[in-house]
C-alpha positions in Angstrom: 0.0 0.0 0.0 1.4 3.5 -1.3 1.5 6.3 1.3 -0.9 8.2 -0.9 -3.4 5.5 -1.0 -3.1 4.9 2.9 -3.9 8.8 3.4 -6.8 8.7 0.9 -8.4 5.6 3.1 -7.3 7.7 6.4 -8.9 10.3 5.1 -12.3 8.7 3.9 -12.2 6.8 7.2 -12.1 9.9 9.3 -14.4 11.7 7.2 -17.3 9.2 7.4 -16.0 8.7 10.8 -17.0 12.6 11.2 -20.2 12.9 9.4 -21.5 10.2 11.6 -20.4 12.2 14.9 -22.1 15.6 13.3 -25.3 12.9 12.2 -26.0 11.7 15.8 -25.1 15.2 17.3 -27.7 17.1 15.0 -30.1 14.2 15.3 -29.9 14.0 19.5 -30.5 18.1 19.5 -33.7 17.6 17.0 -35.1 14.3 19.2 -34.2 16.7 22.3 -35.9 19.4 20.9 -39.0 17.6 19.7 -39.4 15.9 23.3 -39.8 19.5 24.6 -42.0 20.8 22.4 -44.4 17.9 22.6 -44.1 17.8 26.7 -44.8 21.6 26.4 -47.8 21.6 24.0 -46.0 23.3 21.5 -45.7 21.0 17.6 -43.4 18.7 18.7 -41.5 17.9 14.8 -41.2 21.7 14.0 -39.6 23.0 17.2 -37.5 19.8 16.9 -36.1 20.7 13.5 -35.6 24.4 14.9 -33.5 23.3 17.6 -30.8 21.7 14.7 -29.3 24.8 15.0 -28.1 23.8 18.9 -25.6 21.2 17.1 -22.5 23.1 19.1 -24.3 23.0 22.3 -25.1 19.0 21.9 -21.6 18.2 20.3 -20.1 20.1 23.5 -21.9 17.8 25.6 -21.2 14.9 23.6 -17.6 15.7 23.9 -17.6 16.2 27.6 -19.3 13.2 28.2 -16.1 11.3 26.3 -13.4 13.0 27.6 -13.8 13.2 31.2 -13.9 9.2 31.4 -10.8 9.6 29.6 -9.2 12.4 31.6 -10.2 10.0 34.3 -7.7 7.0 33.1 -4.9 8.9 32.0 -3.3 8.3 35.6 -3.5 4.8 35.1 -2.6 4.7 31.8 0.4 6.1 32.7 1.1 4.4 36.2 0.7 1.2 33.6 3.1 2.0 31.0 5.5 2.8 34.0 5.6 -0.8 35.1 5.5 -2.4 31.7 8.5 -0.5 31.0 10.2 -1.3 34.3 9.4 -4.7 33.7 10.9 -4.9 29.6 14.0 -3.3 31.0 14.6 -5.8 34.2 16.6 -3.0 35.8 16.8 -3.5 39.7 16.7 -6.9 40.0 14.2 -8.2 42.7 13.9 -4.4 43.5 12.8 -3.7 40.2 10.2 -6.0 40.2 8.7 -5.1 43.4 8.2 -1.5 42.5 6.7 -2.7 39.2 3.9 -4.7 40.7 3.3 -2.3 43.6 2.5 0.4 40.6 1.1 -2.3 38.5 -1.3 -2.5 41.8 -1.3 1.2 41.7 -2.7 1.0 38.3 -5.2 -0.9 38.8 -6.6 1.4 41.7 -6.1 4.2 39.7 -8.1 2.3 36.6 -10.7 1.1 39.3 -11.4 4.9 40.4 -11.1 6.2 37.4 -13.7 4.2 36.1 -16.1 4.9 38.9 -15.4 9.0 38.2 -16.1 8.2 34.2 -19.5 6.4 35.8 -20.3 9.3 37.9 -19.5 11.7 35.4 -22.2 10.3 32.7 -24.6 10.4 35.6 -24.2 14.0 36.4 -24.6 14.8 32.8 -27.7 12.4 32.5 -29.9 15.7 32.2 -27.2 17.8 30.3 -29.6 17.5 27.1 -32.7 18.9 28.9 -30.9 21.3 30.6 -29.6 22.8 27.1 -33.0 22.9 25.5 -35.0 24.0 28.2 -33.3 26.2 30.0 -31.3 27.8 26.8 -27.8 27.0 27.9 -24.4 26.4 26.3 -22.7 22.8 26.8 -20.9 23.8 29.8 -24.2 25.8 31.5 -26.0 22.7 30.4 -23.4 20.5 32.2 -23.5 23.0 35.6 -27.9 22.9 35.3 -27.8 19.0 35.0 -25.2 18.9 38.2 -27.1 21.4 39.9 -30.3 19.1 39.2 -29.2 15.1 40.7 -27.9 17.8 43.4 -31.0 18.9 45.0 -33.2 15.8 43.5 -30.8 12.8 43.8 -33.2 9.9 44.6 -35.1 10.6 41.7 -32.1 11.0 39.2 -30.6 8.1 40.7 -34.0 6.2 40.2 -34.1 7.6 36.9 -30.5 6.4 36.2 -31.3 2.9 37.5 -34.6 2.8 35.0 -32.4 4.0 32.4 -29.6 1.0 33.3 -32.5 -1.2 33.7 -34.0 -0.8 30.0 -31.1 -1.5 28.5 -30.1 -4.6 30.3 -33.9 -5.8 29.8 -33.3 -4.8 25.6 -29.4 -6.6 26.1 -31.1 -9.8 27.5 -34.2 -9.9 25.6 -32.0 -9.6 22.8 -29.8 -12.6 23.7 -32.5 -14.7 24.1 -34.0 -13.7 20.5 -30.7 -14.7 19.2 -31.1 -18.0 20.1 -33.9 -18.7 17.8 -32.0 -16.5 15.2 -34.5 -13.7 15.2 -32.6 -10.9 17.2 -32.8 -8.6 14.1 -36.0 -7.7 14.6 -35.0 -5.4 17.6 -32.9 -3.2 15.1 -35.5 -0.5 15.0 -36.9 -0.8 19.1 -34.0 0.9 20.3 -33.9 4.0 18.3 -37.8 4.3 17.4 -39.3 2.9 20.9 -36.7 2.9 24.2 -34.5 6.2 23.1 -37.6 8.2 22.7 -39.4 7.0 25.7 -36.1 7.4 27.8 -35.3 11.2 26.8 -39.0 11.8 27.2 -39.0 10.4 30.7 -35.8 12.4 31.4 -37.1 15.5 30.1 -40.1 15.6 31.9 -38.0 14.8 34.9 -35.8 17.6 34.7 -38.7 20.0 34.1 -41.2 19.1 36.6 -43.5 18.1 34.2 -46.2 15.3 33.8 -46.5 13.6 30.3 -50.2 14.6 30.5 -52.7 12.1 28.8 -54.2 13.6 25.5 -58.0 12.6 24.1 -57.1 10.1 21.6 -58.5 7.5 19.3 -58.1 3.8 20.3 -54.9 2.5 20.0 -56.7 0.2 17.1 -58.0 2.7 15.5 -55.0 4.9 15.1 -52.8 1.8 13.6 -55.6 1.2 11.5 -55.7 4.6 10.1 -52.1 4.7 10.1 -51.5 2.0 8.4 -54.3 3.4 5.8 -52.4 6.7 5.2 -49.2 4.7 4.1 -50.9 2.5 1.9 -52.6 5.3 0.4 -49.0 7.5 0.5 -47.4 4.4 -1.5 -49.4 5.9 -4.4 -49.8 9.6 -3.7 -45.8 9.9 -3.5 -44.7 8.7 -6.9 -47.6 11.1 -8.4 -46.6 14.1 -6.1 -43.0 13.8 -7.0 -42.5 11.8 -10.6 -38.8 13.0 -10.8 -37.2 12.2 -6.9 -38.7 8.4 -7.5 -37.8 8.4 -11.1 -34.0 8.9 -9.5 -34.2 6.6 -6.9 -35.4 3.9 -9.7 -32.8 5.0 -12.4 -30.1 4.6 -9.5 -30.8 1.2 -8.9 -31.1 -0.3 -12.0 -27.8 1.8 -13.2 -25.8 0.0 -10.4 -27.7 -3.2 -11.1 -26.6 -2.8 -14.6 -22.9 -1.6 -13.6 -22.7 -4.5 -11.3 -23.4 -6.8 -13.8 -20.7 -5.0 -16.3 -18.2 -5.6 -13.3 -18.4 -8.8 -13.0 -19.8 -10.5 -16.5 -16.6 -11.5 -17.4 -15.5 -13.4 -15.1 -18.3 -16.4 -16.0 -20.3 -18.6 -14.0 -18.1 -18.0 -10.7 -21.4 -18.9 -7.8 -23.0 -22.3 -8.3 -26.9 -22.8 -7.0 -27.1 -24.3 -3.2 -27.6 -28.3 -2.9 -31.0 -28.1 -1.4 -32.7 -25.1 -3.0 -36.0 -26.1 -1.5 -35.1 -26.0 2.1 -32.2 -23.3 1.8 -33.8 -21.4 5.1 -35.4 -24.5 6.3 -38.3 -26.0 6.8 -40.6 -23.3 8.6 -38.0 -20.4 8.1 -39.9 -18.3 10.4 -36.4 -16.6 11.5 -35.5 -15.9 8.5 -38.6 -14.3 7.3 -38.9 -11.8 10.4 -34.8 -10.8 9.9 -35.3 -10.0 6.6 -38.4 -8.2 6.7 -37.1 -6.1 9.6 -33.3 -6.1 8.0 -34.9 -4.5 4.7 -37.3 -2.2 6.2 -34.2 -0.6 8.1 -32.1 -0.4 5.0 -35.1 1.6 3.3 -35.6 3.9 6.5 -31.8 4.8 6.0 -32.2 5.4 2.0 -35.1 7.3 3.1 -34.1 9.4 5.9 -30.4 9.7 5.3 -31.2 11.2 2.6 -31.5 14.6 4.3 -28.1 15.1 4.2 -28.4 16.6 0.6 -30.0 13.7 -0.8 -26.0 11.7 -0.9 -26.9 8.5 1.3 -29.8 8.2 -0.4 -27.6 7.9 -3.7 -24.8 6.1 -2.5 -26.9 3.4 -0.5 -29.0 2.7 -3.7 -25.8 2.1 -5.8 -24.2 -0.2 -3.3 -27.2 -2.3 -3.1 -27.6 -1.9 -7.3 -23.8 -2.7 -7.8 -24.5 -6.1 -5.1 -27.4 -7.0 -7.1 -25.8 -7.0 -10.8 -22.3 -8.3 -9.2 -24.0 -11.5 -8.1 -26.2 -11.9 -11.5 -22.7 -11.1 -13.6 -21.6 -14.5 -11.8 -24.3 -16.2 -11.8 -26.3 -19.0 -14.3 -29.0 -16.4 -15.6 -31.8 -19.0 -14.9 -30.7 -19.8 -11.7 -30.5 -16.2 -10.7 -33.6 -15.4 -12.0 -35.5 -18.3 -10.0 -33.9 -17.2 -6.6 -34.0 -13.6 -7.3 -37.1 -12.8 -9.4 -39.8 -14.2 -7.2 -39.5 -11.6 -4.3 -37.4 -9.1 -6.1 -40.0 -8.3 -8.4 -41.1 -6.6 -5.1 -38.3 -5.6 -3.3 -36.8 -3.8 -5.5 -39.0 -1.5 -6.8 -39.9 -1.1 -3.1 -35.9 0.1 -1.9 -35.9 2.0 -4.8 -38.9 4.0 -3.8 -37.5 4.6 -0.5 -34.2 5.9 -1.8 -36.6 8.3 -4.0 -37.7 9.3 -0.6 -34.0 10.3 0.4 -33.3 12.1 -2.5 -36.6 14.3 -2.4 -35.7 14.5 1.1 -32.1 16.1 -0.2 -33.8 18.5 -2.1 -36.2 19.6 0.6 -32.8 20.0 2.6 -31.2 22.2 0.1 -34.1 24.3 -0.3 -33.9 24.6 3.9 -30.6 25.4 3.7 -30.8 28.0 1.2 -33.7 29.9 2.9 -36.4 28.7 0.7 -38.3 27.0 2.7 -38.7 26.4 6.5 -39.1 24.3 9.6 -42.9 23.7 9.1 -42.2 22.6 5.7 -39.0 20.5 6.3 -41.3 18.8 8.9 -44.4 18.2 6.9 -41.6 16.4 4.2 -40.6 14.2 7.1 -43.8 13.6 8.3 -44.8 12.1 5.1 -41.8 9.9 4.7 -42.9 8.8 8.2 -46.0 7.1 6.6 -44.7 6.5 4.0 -42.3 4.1 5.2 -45.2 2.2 6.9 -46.5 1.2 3.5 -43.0 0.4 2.9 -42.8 -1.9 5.2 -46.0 -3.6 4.5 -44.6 -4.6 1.1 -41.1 -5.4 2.3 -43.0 -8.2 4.9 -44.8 -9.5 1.6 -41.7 -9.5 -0.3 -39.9 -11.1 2.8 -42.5 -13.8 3.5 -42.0 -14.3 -0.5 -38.4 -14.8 -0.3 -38.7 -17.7 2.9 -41.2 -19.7 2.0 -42.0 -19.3 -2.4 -38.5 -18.1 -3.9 -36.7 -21.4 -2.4 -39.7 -23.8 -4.1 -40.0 -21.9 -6.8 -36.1 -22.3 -7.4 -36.3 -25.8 -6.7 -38.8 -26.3 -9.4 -37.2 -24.7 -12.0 -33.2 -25.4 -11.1 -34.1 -29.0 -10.0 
């Protein structure tokens, strides 16, 4: 590897490594924000998108919660590489050794409390995020507020902290035990749609004062049925609203498809078919029907909602998954591809490439934003729509997935032998 092409994969490395970083840091001020606004009865997506421009604030926080823990070790860290090098020299004789385990010992005392101030640290800044929205503070007044807070209301922070512990040890186990049975995928989506949001809604009621009142509501029936109405309908309304953002996300895919299979053509029939088409998942493949509807539904939530950032994920996810698709058929016998591709593909695909002309209407919206055209209320009536959107999504992508289980491997079987 040349030293030029070593800094170019540095460099991509620490750039994506970046863009994530400034992702979750903008996405924890809008979730922060949007918690607020729906505690305080204000509309909870547009105040959300609003508070986007508090990225410093949450990235400050974000980086005191990372380097106090690490402040914390450095006296161990160096204790340790004190005895390590006593020890590589030998020097002293039975002397030598002695002082190197007592600050080996040392160490580890150091380590130990360090730890427990890293511990304590993330628990005084448990409210931090609150703290900055609600009260209108930098990251350090933020830090100081939340402080101030488990201060003079430390058995309910603590029982807060413990709930907090608590739900994800409950989602660690819960998924360990799904594992078992092969069907921990379908968790993927809990933790960032369902435990995250309850938790920072719990914690920012908390912090200020408030009750998560009750509000006059529909059924819980009734809403998912009407929810689940609105995406179904959406699943039509979307490609007729906006003919050229899913016109993109379809010419993307099948370009990469087609580039895929360019790639790899030459190189002749490289994959042969399984032994036992027929029972490829096994018998019931129940496992393997829930991981992949879940495991697709995420992939188009990403095409979809990354795309914000300018419409780019939304590009570059479709063309990875396009080049992945043609690479395989460029390999592959044509019939045999065809059999265990074509059944539930036929489906799939034009479903992922909807959702990736999602992302990049999504980018536009975004540029627009950025450029002053339009604002928050629009952004988040965009967003909203991808929202149910992606719930239509899904209900093809469990079609397509119960397709792919249980039909594709017969249906190859028939026609591969």
């Amino acid at each position: 590897m040349t030293p030029v092409s070593a800094g170019a994969i540095a460099l991509g490395i620490g750039g994506a490594f970046l863009t994530w970083v400034l992702a979750r840091v903008v996405a924890n001020a809008i979730t922060q924000g949007t918690v607020w606004a729906a505690i305080d009865g204000r509309v909870p997506l547009v105040d959300g998108l609003a508070t986007a421009g508090r990225w410093r604030t949450f990235l400050g926080i974000a980086v005191l919660r990372v380097a106090i823990p690490i402040l914390a070790l450095l006296p161990a860290l160096a204790v340790g590489l004190g005895a390590a090098g006593l020890l590589a020299r030998g020097s002293g004789g039975g002397a030598g050794l002695a002082l190197a385990g007592v600050a080996g010992l040392l160490g580890a005392l150091l380590a130990a409390g360090g730890a427990l101030a890293g511990l304590v640290a993330q628990f005084v800044l448990l409210f931090a995020g609150p703290a900055a929205v609600i009260d209108d503070r930098g990251a350090l007044g933020a830090a100081r507020a939340s402080l101030g807070f488990v201060r003079s209301h430390l058995v309910a922070a603590l029982a807060f902290g413990l709930v907090v512990i608590g739900s994800y040890v409950v989602f660690s186990v819960l998924a360990g035990l799904l594992s078992v049975v092969g069907v921990a995928g379908i968790l993927a989506p809990v933790l960032p749609l369902v435990l995250s949001p309850l938790l920072d809604t719990a914690g920012t009621a908390l912090y200020a004062g408030r009750s998560v009142g009750s509000v006059d509501r529909a059924p819980l029936y009734a809403r998912i049925g009407r929810t689940v109405r609105r995406g179904v309908c959406e699943l039509g309304a979307f490609p007729r609203a906006f003919p050229l953002a899913t016109l993109a996300g379809a010419l993307s895919l099948a370009g990469a498809i087609v580039a895929g299979y360019l790639l790899t053509v030459s190189y002749g029939e490289v994959l042969s078919p399984p032994g036992e088409v027929a029972n490829v998942f096994g018998t019931v493949p129940v496992d393997t029907f829930a991981t992949l509807a879940v495991n697709n539904w995420v992939v188009s939530a990403r095409l979809a909602f990354g795309g914000v950032a300018l419409g780019l994920p939304a590009i570059v996810g479709l063309a990875f998954n396009g080049l992945l698709v043609g690479g395989l058929a460029g390999i592959s016998d044509p019939l045999t591809f065809l059999a265990l591709v074509a059944p539930h593909g036929i489906l799939e695909l034009p479903t992922v490439a909807l959702a990736g002309g999602v992302g990049i209407h999504l980018g536009w919206v975004g540029w627009r934003a950025l450029r002053g055209r339009v604002g928050a209320p629009a952004v988040a009536e965009e967003l909203q729509r991808a929202g149910v959107l992606l719930v239509g999504i899904a209900l093809l992508l469990i079609v397509a997935a119960f397709i792919e289980a249980f039909v594709t491997p017969r249906v190859a079987a028939a026609i591969v032998g």
